[in-house]
PDBQT receptor file of N, H, CA, C and O in Angstrom, charges set to zero:
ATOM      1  N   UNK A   1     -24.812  53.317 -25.515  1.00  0.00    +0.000 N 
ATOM      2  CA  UNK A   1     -24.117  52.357 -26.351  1.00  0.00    +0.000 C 
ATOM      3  C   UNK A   1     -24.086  52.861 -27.786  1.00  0.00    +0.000 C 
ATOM      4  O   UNK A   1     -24.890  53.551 -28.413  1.00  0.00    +0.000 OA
ATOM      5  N   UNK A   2     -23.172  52.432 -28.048  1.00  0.00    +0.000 N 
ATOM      6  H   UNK A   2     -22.519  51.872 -27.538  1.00  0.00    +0.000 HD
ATOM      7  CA  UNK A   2     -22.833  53.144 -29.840  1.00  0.00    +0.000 C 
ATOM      8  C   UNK A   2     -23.262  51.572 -30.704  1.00  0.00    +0.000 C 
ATOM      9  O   UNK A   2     -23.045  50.420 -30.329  1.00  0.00    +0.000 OA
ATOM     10  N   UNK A   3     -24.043  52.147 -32.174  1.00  0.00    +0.000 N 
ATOM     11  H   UNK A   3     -24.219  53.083 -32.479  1.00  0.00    +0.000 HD
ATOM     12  CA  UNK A   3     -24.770  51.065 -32.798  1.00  0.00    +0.000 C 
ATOM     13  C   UNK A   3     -23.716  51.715 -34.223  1.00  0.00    +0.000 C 
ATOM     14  O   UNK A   3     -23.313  52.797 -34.650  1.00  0.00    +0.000 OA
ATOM     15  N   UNK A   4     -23.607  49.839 -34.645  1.00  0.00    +0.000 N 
ATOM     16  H   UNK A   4     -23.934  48.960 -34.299  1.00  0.00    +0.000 HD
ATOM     17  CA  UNK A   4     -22.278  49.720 -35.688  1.00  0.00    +0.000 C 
ATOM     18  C   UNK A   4     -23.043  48.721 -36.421  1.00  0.00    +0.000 C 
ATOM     19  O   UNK A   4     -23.842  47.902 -35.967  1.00  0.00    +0.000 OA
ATOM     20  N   UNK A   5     -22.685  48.910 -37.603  1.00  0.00    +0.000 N 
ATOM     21  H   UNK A   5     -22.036  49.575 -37.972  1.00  0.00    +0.000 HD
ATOM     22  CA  UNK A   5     -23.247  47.739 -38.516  1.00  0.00    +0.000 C 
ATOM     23  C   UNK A   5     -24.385  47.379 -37.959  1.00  0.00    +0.000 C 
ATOM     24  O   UNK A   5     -24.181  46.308 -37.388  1.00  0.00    +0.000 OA
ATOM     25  N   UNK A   6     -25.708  47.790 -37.802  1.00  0.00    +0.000 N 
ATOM     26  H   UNK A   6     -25.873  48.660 -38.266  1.00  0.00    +0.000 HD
ATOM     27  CA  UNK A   6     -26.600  47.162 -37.305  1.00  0.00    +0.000 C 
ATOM     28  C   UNK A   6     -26.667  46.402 -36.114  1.00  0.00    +0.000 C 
ATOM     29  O   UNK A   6     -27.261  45.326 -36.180  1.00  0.00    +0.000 OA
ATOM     30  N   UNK A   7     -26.124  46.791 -34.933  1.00  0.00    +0.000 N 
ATOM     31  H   UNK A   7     -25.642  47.665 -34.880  1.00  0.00    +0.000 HD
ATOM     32  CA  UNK A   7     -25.532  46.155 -33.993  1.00  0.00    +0.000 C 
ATOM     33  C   UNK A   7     -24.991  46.842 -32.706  1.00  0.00    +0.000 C 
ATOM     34  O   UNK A   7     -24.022  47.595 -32.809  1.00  0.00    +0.000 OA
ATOM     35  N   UNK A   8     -25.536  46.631 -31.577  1.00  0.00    +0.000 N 
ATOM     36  H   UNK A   8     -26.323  46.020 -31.493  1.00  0.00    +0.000 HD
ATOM     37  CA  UNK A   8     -25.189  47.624 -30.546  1.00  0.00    +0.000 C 
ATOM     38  C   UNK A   8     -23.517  47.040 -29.728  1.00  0.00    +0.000 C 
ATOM     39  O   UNK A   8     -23.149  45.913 -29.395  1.00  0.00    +0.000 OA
ATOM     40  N   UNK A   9     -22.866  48.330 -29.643  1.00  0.00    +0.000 N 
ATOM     41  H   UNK A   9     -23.165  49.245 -29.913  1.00  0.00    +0.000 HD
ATOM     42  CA  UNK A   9     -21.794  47.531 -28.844  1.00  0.00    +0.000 C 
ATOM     43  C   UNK A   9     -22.140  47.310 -27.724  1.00  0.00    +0.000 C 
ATOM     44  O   UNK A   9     -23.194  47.730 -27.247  1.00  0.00    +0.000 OA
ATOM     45  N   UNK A  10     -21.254  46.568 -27.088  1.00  0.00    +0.000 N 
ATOM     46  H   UNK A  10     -20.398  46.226 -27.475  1.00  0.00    +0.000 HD
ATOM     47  CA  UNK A  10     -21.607  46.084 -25.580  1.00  0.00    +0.000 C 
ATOM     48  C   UNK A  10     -20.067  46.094 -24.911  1.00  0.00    +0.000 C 
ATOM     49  O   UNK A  10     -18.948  45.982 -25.411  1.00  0.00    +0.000 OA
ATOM     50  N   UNK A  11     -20.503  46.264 -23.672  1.00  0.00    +0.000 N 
ATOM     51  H   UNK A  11     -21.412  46.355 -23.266  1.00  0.00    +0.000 HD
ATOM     52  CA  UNK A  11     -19.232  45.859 -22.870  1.00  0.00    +0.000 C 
ATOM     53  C   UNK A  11     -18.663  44.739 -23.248  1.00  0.00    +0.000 C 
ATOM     54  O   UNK A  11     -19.271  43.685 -23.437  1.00  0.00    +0.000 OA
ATOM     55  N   UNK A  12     -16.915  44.991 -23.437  1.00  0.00    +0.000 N 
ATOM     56  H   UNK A  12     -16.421  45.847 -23.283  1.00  0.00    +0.000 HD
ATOM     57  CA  UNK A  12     -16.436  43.925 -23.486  1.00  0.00    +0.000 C 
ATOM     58  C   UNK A  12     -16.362  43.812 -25.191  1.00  0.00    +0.000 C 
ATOM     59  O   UNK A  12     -15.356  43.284 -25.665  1.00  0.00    +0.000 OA
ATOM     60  N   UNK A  13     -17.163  44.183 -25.882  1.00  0.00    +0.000 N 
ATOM     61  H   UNK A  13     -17.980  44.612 -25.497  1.00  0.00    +0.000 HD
ATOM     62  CA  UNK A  13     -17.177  43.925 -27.322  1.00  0.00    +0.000 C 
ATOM     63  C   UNK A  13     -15.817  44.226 -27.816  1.00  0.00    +0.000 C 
ATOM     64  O   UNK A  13     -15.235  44.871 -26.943  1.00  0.00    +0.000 OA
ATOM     65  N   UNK A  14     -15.008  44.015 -28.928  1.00  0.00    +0.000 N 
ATOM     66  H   UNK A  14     -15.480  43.491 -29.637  1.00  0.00    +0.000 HD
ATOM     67  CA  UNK A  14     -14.130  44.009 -29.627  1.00  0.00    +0.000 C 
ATOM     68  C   UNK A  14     -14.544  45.562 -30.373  1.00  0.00    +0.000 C 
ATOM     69  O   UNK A  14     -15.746  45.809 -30.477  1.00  0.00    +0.000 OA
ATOM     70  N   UNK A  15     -13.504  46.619 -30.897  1.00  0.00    +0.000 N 
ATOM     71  H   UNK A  15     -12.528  46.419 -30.813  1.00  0.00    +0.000 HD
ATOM     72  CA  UNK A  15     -14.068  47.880 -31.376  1.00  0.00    +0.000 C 
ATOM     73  C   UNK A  15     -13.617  47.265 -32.635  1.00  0.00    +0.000 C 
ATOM     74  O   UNK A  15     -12.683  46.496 -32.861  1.00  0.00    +0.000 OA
ATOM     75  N   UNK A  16     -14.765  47.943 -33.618  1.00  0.00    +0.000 N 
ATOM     76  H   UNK A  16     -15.524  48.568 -33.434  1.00  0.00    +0.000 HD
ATOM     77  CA  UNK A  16     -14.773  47.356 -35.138  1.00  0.00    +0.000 C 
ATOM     78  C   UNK A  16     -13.478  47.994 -35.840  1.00  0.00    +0.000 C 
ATOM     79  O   UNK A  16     -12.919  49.002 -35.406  1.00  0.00    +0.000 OA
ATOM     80  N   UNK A  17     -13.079  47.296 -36.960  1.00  0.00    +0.000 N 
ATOM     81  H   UNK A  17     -13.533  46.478 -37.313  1.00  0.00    +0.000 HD
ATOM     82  CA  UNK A  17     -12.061  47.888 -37.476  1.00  0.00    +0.000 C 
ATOM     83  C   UNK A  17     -12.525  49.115 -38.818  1.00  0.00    +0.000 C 
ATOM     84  O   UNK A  17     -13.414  49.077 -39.668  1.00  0.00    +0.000 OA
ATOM     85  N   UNK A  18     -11.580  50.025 -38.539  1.00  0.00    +0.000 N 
ATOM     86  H   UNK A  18     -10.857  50.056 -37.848  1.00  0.00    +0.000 HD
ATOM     87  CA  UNK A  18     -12.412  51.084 -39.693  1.00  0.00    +0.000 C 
ATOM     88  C   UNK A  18     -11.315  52.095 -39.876  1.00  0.00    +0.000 C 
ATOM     89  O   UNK A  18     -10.431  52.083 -39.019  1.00  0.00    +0.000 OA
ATOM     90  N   UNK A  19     -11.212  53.120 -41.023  1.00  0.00    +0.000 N 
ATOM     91  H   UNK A  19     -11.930  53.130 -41.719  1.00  0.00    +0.000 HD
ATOM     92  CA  UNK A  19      -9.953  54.085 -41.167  1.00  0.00    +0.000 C 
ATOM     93  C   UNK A  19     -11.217  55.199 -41.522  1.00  0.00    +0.000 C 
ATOM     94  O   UNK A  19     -12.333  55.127 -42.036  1.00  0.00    +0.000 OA
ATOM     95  N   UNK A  20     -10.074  56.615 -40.740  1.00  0.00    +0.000 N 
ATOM     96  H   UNK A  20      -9.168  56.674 -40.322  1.00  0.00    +0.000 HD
ATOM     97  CA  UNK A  20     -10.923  58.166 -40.937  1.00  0.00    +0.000 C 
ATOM     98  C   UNK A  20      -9.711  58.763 -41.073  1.00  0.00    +0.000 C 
ATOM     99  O   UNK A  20      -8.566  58.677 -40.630  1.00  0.00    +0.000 OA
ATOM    100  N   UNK A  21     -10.460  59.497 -41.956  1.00  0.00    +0.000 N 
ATOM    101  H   UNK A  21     -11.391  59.567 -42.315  1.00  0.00    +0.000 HD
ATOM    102  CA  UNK A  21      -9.301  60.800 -42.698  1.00  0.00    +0.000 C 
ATOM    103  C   UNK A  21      -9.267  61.726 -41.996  1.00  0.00    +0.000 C 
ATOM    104  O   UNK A  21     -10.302  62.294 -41.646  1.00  0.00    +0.000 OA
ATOM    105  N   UNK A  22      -7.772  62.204 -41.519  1.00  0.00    +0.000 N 
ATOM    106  H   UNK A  22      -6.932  61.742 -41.803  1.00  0.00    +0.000 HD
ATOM    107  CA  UNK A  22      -7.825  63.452 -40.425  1.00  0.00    +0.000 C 
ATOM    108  C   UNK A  22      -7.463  64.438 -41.107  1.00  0.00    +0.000 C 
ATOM    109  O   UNK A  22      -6.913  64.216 -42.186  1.00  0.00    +0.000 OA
ATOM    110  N   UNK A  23      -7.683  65.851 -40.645  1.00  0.00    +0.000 N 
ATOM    111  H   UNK A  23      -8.130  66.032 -39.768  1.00  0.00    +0.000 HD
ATOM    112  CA  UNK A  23      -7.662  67.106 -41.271  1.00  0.00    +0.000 C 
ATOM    113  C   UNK A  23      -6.813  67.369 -41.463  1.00  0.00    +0.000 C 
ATOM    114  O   UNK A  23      -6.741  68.543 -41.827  1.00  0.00    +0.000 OA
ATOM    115  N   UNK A  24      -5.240  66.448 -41.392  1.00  0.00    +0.000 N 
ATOM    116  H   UNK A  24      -5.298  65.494 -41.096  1.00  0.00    +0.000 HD
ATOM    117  CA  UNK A  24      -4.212  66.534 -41.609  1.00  0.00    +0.000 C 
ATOM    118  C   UNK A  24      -3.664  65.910 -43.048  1.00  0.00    +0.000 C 
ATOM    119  O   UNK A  24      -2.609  66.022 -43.671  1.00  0.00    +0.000 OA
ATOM    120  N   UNK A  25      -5.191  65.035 -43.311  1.00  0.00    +0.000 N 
ATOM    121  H   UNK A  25      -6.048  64.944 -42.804  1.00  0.00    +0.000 HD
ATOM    122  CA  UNK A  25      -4.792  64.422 -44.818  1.00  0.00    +0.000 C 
ATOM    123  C   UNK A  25      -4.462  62.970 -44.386  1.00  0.00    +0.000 C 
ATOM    124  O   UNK A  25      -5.018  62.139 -45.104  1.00  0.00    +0.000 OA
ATOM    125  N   UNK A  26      -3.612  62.398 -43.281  1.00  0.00    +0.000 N 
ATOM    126  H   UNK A  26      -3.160  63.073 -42.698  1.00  0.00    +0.000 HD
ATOM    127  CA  UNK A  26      -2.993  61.561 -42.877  1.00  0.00    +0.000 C 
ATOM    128  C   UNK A  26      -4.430  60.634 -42.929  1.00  0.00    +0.000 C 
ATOM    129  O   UNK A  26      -5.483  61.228 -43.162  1.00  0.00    +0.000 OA
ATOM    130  N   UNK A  27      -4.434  59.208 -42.710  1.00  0.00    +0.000 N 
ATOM    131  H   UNK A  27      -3.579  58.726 -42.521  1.00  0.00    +0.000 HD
ATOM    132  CA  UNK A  27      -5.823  58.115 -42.354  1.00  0.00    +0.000 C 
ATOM    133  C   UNK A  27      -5.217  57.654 -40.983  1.00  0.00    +0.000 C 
ATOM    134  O   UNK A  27      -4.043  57.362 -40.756  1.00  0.00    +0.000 OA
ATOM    135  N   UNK A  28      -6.442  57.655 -39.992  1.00  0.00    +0.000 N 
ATOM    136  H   UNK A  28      -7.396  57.892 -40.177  1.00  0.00    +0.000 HD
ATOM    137  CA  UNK A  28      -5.672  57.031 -39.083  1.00  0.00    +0.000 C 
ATOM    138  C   UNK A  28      -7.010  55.505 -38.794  1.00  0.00    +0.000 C 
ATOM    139  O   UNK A  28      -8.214  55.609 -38.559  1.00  0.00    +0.000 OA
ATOM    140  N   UNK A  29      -6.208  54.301 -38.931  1.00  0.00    +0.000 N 
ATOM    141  H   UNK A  29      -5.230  54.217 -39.122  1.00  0.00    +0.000 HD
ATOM    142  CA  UNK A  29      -7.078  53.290 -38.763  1.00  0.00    +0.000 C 
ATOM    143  C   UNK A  29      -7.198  52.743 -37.366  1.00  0.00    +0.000 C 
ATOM    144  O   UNK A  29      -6.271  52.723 -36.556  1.00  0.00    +0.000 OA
ATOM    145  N   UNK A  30      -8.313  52.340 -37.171  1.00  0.00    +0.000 N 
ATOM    146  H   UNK A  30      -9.066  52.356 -37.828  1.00  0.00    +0.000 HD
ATOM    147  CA  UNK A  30      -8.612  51.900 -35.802  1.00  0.00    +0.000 C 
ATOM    148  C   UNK A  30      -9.456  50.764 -35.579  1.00  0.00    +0.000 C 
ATOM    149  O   UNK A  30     -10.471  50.515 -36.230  1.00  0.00    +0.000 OA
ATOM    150  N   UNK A  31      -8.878  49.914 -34.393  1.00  0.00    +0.000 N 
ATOM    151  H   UNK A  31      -8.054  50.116 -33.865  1.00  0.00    +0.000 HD
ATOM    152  CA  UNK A  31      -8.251  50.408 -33.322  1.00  0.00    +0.000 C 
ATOM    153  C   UNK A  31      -6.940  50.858 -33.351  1.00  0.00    +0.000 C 
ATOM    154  O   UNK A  31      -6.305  51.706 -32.723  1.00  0.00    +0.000 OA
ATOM    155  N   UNK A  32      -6.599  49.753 -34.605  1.00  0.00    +0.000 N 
ATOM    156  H   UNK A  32      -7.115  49.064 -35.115  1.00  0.00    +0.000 HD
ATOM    157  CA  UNK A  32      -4.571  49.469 -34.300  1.00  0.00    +0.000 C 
ATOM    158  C   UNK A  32      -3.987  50.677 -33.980  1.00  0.00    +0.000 C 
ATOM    159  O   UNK A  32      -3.247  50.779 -33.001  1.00  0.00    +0.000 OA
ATOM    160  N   UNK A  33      -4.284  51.742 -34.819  1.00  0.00    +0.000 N 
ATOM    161  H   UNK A  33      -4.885  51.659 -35.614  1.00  0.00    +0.000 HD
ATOM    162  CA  UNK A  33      -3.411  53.275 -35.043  1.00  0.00    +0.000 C 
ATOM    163  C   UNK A  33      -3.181  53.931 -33.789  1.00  0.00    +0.000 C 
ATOM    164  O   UNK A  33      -2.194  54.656 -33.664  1.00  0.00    +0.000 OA
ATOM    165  N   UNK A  34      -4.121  53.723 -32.693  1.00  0.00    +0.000 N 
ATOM    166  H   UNK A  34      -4.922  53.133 -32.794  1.00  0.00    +0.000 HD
ATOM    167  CA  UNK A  34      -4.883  54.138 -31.261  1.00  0.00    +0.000 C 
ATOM    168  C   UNK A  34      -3.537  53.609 -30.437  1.00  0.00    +0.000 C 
ATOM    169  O   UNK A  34      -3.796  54.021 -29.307  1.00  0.00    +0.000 OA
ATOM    170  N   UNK A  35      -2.333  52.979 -30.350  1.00  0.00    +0.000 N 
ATOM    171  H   UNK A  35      -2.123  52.644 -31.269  1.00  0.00    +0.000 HD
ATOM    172  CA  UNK A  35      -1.793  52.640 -29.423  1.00  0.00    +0.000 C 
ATOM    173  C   UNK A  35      -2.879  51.181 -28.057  1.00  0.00    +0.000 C 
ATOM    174  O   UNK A  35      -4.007  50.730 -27.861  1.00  0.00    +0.000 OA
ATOM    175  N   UNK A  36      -1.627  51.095 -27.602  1.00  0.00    +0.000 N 
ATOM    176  H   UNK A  36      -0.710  51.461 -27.762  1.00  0.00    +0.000 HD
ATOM    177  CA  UNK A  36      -1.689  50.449 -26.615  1.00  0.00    +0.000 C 
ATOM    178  C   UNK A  36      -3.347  51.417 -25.223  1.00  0.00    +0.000 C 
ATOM    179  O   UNK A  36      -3.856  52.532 -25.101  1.00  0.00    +0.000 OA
ATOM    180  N   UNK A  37      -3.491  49.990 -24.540  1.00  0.00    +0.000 N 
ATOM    181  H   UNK A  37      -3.078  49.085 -24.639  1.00  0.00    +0.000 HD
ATOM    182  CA  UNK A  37      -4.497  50.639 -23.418  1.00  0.00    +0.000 C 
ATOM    183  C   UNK A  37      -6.125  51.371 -23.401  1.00  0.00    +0.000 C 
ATOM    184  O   UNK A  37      -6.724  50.858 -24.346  1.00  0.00    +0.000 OA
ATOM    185  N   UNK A  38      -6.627  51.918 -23.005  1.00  0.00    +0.000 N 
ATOM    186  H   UNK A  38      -6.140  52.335 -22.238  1.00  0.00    +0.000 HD
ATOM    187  CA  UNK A  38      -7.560  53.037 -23.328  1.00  0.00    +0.000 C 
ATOM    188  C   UNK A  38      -7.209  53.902 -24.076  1.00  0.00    +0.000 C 
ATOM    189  O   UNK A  38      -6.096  54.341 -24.365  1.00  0.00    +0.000 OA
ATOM    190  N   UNK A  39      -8.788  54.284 -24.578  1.00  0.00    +0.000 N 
ATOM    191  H   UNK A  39      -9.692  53.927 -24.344  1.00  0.00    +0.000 HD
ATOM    192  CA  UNK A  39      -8.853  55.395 -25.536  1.00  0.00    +0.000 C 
ATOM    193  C   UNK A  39      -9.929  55.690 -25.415  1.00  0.00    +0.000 C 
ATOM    194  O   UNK A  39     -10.777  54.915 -24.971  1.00  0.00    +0.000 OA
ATOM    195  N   UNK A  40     -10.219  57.144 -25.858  1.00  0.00    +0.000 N 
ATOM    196  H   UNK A  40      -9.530  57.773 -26.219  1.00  0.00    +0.000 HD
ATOM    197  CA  UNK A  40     -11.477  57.616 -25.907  1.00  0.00    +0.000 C 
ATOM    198  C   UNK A  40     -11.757  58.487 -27.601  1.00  0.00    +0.000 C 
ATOM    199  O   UNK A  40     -11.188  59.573 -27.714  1.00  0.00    +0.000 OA
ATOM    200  N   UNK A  41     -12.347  58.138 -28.452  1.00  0.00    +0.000 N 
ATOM    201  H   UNK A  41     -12.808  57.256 -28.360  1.00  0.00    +0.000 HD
ATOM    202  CA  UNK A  41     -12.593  58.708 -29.696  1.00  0.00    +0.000 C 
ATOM    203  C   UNK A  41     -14.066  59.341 -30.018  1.00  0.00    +0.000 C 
ATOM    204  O   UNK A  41     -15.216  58.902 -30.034  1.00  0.00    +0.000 OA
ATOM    205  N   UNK A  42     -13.355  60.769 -30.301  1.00  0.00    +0.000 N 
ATOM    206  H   UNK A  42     -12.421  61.126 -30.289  1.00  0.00    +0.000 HD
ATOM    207  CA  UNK A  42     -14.469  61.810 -30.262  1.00  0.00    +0.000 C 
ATOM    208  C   UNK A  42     -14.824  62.426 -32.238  1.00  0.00    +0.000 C 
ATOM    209  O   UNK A  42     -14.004  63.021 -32.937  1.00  0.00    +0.000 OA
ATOM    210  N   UNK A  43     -16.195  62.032 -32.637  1.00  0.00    +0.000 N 
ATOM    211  H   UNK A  43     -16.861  61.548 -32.069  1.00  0.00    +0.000 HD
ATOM    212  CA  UNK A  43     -16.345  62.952 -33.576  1.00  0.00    +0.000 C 
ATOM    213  C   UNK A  43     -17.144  63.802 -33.881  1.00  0.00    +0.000 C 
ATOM    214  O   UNK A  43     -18.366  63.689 -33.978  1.00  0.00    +0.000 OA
ATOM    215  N   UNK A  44     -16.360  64.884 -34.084  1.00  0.00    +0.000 N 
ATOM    216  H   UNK A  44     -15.367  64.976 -34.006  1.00  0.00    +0.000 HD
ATOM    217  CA  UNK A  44     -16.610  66.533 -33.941  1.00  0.00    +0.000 C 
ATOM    218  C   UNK A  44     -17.592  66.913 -36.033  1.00  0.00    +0.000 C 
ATOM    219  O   UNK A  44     -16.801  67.308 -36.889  1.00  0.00    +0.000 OA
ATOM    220  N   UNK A  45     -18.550  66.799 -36.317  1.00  0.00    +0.000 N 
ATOM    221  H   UNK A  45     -19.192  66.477 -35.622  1.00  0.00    +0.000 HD
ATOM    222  CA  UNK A  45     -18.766  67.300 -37.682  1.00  0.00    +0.000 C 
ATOM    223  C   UNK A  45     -18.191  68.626 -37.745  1.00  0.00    +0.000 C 
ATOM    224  O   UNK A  45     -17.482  68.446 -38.735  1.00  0.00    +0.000 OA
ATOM    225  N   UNK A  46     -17.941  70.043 -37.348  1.00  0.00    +0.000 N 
ATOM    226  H   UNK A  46     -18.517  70.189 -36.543  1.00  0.00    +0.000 HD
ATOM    227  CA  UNK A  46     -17.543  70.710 -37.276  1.00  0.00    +0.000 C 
ATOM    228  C   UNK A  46     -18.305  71.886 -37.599  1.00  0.00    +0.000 C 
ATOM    229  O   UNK A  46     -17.931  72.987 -37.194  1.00  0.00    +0.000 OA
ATOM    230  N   UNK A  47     -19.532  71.720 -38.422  1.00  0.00    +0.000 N 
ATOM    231  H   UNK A  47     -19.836  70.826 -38.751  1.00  0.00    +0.000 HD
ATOM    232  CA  UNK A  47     -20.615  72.835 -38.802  1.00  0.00    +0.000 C 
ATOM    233  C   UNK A  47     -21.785  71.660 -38.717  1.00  0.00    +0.000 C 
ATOM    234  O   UNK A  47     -21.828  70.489 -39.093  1.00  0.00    +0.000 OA
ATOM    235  N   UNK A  48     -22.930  72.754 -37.878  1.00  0.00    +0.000 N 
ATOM    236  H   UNK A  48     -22.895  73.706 -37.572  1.00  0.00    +0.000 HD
ATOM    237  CA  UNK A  48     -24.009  71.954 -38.642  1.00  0.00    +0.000 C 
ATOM    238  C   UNK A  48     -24.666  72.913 -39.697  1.00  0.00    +0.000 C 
ATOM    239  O   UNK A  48     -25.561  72.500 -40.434  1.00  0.00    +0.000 OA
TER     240      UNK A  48
């Protein structure tokens, strides 16, 4: 389970609303930006 605001999600939970800057410069906010249906959102730091 992924922990948000002090707070574990759960099945069924609502996904919080939040915007990330893509390496394109563009923001993409979410969920709304995500389309319709499933999704799966992956973040990559890119170096450790």
């Amino acid at each position: 389970m992924s922990k948000i605001n002090g707070r574990f999600l759960d099945v069924n939970d609502p996904f919080p609303e939040f915007s990330v800057k893509l390496a394109t410069g563009k923001t993409l906010s979410l969920p709304h930006g995500k389309g319709e249906g499933y999704g799966v959102i992956l973040f990559y730091r890119g170096a450790w």
